[in-house]
C-alpha positions as CSV (number, residue, x, y, z in Angstrom):
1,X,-47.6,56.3,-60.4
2,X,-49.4,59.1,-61.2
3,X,-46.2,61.0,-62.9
4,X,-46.0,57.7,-65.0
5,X,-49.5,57.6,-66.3
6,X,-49.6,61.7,-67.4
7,X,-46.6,60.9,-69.8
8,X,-46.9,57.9,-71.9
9,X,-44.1,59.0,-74.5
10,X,-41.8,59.1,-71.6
11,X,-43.1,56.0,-70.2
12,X,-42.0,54.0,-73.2
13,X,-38.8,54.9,-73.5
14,X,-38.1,54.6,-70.0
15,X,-39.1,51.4,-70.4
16,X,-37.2,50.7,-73.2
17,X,-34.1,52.0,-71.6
18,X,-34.3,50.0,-68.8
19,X,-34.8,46.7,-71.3
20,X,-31.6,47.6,-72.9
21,X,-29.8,47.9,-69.8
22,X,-30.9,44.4,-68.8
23,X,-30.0,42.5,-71.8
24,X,-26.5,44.9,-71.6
25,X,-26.2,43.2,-68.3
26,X,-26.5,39.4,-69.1
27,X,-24.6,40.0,-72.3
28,X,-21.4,40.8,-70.0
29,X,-22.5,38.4,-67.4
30,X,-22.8,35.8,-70.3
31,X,-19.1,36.7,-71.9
32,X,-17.3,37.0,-68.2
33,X,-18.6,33.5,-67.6
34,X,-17.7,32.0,-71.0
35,X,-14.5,33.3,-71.3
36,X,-11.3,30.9,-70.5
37,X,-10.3,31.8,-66.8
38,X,-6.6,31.9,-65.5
39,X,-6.1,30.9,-62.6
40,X,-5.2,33.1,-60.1
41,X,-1.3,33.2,-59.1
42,X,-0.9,33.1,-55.2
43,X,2.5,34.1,-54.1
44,X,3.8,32.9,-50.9
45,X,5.5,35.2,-49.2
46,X,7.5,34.1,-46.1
47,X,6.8,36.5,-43.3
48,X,9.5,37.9,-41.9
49,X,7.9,40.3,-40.0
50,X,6.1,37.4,-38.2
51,X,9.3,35.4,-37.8
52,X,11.0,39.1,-36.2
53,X,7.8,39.5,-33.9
54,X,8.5,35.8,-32.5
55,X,12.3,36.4,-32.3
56,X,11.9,40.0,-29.9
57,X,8.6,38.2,-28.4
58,X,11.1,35.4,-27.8
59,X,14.0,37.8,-26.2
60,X,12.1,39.8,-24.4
61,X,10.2,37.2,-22.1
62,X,13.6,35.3,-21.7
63,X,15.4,39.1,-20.9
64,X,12.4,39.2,-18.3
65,X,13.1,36.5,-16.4
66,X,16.7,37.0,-16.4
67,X,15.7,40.2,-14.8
68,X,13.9,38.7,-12.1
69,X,16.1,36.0,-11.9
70,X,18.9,38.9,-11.0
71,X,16.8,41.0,-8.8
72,X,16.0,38.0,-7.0
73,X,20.0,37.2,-6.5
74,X,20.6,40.7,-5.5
75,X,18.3,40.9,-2.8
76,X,19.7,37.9,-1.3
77,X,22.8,39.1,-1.1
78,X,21.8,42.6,0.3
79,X,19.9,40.4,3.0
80,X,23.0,38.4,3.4
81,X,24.9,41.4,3.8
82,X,22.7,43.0,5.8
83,X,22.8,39.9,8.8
84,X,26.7,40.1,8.7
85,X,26.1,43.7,9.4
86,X,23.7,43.2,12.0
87,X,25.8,40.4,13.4
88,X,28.6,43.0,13.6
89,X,27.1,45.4,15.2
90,X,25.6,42.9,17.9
91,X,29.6,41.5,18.2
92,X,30.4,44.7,18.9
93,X,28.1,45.7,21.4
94,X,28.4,42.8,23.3
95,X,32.6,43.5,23.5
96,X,31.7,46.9,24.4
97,X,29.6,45.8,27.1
98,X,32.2,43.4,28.5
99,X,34.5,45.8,28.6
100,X,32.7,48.4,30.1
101,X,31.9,46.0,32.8
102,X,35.5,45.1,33.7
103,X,36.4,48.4,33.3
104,X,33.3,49.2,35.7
105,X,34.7,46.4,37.7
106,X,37.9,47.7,37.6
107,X,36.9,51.5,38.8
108,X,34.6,50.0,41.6
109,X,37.7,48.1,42.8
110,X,40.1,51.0,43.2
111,X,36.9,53.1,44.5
112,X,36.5,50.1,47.4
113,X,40.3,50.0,47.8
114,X,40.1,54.3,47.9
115,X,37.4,54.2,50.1
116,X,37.9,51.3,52.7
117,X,41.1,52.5,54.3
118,X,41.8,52.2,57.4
119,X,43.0,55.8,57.8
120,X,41.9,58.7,56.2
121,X,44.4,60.0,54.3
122,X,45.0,63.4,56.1
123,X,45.8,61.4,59.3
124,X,47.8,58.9,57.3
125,X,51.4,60.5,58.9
126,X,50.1,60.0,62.1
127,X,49.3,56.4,61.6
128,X,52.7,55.9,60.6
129,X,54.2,57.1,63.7
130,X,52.2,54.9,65.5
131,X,53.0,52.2,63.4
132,X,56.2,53.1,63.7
133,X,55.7,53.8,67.7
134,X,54.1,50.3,68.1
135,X,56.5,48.2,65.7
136,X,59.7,49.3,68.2
């Protein structure tokens, strides 16, 4: 305030300046407000771009669940392929087995045959001549 009160000449037109500038002011605020006013135009735009973002939005949930839909299929039928396999391989053992055993059975029997003899077989020409001896 001091700089203000050293200088009156400056004072004064600084004050005038500033007077000017306000009645500048409401002189424009005064004419903007009196003049005739359009009104604005509002174009509608239709939104395409919102319409688009539905569409994919759309297409990609449905192309999700069909996803899930198909990778829920195909491991159902890997599981389904899977049990026949399993049941294939347990078919299979189980002949395997059965036959091993009457094959076992089989080799056990001529083993018991081989073995209970009555005669060695190095002696068995001698047996027969006393078969043979005994049968005349």
């Amino acid at each position: 305030m001091r700089f203000l009160d050293q200088r009156p000449e400056e004072n004064a037109l600084l004050e005038q300046t500033l007077a000017n500038f306000k009645r500048s002011v409401h002189a424009w605020s005064e004419a903007e407000y009196s003049r005739p006013h359009e009104a604005a135009r509002v174009y509608r735009h239709t939104n395409w771009r919102l319409a688009a973002g539905l569409a994919l939005g759309c297409v990609l949930a449905a192309g999700s669940v069909a996803g899930g839909v198909y990778e829920r299929h195909y491991r159902q039928e890997l599981a389904k392929i899977a049990a026949a396999a399993r049941a294939a391989k347990q078919q299979k053992l189980a002949a395997f087995k059965s036959a091993s055993q009457t094959g076992d059975e089989d080799l056990l029997a001529k083993v018991d045959s081989d073995v209970s003899r009555e005669v060695p077989s190095a002696m068995e020409p001698l047996a027969q001549l006393m078969a043979e001896g005994d049968a005349k």
